[in-house]
Every structure is written in structure tokens, then in C-alpha cells.
C-alpha positions in Angstrom: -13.1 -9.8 -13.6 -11.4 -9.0 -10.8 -9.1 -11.6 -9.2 -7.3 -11.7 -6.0 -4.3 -13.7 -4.3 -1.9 -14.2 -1.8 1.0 -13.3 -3.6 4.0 -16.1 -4.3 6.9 -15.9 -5.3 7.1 -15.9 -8.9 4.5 -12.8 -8.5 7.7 -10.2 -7.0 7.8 -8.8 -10.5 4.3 -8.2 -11.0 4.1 -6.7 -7.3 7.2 -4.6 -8.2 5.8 -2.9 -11.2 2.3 -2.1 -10.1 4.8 -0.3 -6.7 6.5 1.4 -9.0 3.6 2.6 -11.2 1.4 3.8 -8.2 4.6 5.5 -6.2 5.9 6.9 -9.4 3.1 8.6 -9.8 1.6 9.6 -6.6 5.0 10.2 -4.8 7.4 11.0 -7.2 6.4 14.9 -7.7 7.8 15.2 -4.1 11.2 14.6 -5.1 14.6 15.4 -7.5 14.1 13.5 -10.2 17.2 11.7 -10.1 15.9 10.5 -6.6 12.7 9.7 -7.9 13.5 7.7 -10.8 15.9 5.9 -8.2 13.4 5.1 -5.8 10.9 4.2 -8.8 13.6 1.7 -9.9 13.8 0.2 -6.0 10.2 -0.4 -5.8 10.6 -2.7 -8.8 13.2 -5.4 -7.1 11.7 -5.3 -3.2 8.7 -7.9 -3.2 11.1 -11.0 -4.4 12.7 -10.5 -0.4 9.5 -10.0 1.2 7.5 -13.4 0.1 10.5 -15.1 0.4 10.8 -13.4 4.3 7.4 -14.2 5.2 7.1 -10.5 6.2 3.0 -10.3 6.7 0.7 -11.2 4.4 1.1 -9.7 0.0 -2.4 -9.6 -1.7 -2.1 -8.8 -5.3 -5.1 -8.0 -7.4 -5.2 -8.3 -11.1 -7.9 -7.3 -13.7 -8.2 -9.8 -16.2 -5.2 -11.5 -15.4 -3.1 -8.1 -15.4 -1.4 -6.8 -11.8 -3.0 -3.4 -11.1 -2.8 -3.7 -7.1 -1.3 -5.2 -4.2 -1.6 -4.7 -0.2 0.7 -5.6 2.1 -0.7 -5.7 5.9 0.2 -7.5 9.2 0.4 -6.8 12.6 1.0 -3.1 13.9 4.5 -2.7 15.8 3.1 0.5 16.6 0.1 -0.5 18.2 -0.4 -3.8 19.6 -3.7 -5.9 19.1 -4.0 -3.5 16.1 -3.1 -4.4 11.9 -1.0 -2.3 10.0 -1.7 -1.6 6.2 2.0 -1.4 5.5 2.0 -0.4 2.0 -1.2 -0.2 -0.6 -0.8 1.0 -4.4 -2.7 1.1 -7.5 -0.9 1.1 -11.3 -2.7 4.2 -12.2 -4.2 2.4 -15.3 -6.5 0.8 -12.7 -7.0 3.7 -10.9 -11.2 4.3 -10.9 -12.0 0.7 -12.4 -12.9 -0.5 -9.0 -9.9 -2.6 -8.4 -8.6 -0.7 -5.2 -12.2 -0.8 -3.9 -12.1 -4.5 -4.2 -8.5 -5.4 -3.0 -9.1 -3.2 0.5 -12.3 -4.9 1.0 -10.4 -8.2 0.8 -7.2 -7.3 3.1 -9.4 -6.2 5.9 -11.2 -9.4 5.6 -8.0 -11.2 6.0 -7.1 -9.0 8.6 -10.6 -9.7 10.5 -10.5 -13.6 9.7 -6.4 -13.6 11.6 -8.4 -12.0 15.1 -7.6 -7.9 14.5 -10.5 -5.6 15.3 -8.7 -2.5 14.3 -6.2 -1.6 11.4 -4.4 1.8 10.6 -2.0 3.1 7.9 -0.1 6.3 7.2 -0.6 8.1 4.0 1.5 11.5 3.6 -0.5 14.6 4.0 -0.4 16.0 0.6 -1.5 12.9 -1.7 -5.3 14.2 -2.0 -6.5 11.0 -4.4 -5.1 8.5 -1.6 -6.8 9.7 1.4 -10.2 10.0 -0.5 -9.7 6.4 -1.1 -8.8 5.7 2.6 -11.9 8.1 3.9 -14.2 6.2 1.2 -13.0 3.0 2.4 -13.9 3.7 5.7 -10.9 5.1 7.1 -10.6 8.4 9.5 -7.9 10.2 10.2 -6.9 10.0 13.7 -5.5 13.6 14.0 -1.3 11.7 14.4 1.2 13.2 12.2 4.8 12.0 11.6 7.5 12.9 9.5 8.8 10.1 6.8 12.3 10.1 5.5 12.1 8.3 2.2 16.1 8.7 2.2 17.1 12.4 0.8 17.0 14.1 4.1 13.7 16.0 3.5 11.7 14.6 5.8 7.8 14.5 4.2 4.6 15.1 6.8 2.7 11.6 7.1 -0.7 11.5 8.2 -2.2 8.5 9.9 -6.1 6.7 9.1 -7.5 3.8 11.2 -10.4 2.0 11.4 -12.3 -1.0 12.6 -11.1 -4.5 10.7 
């Protein structure tokens, strides 16, 4: 059974763990390894701050009753009338179980139910199993590119997907 919340606060560790899990090992072949396993140790103590802040809305989605994804979307400052998917992960020991699936159907109904017609993220360019998610959820890529500075001065090639809410 799949359950999904809003997140609260006593959730920050659970959010923290399954951001850890899904960036550790989606993103963490991109870097040193003493970078990595710092920034995999930073994902871990984030989502306390941003329930607490408020800053848009935290779904978490747990497979009978364990944390094995989380979304966190609000309103674009990039494009305005537009929603943002800020940040979604998996732990990979939900990836394929349908979880992901189930959580991105439920954020852009929040995101439709608050008034947005249209939502887009950015993915980086070379994470294959992340855009086939995004394309299979509906998601195109819109043909933008940015660079992303995760903070070791190698900027890394982001690609950005939108679609209606």
C-alpha cells in the first residue's frame, strides 16, 4: 500500500534519508568521492529547515509505512504563473515498485488543485533513469539547458522538462 502525505516536521529524517539514498545514487558518480559522500551527508539534515520554513509544499510517500519518496514543488521563480518541481527522489529500493509513479501523480494534483496549469523541473542531462521517469510521466523536454554548480566548481549540464499541471 502506498501512502502519501504532506510532510511534518517530525518526517525531516525520513525525507533526509530517502534524499540521500536517491542522490547518492543517481548523482554521486558525478563527483570526488570525498565530495560525494559530503553532499550525501547534507541531504540527510536539510528537510528539518524546510517544513519548519514553510518553503512550498514536501510530499513524502512511504510503502508500507517505509519512506521511499518525497517531492518538493511550489511556485516557479523562474517562470511566473508556472510550478516548479524543486526536488523529486526515489530510495532506490523503491525504484520500479510504482511508488514514484504514484507520488508525481499526486504532486501535480496538488499543484492543479492551488490554480497552476503548467509545471517544469530540471534534471541534469546525463541521469538517463530520471528523465525516462519525467518523459513517462508526461514530461518534455523543452530544448533549455543550464549549468548547475552543486559546489566543487565543476559546473554539471542541467536539462529542463515541463508540462501541463
Amino acid at each position: 500500500m502506498i501512502d502519501i502525505q504532506l510532510a511534518r516536521p517530525v518526517d525531516g529524517a525520513a525525507l533526509g534519508e530517502v534524499h540521500a539514498a536517491g542522490w547518492e545514487a543517481a548523482y554521486a558518480p558525478f563527483f570526488a568521492p570525498e565530495f560525494a559522500a559530503a553532499g550525501v551527508r547534507d541531504r540527510r539534515t536539510r528537510w528539518h529547515a524546510r517544513i519548519a520554513n514553510g518553503e512550498g509544499a514536501i510530499l513524502l510517500a512511504r510503502v508500507e509505512g517505509r519512506p521511499l519518496a518525497l517531492s518538493w514543488s511550489g511556485p516557479s521563480p523562474e517562470r511566473p504563473g508556472w510550478a516548479e518541481v524543486f526536488g523529486f527522489y526515489g530510495h532506490p529500493d523503491g525504484w520500479g515498485s510504482g511508488v514514484a509513479g504514484a507520488l508525481m501523480t499526486r504532486t501535480l494534483d496538488r499543484l492543479r488543485a492551488a490554480g497552476h496549469s503548467r509545471v517544469h523541473l530540471w534534471t541534469l542531462r546525463e541521469t538517463p533513469r530520471s528523465r525516462r521517469f519525467y518523459e513517462k510521466s508526461g514530461y518534455a523536454p523543452t530544448g533549455a539547458e543550464r549549468p548547475y554548480d552543486f559546489g566543487d566548481g565543476r559546473p554539471l549540464a542541467q536539462v529542463e522538462y515541463a508540462r501541463e499541471c
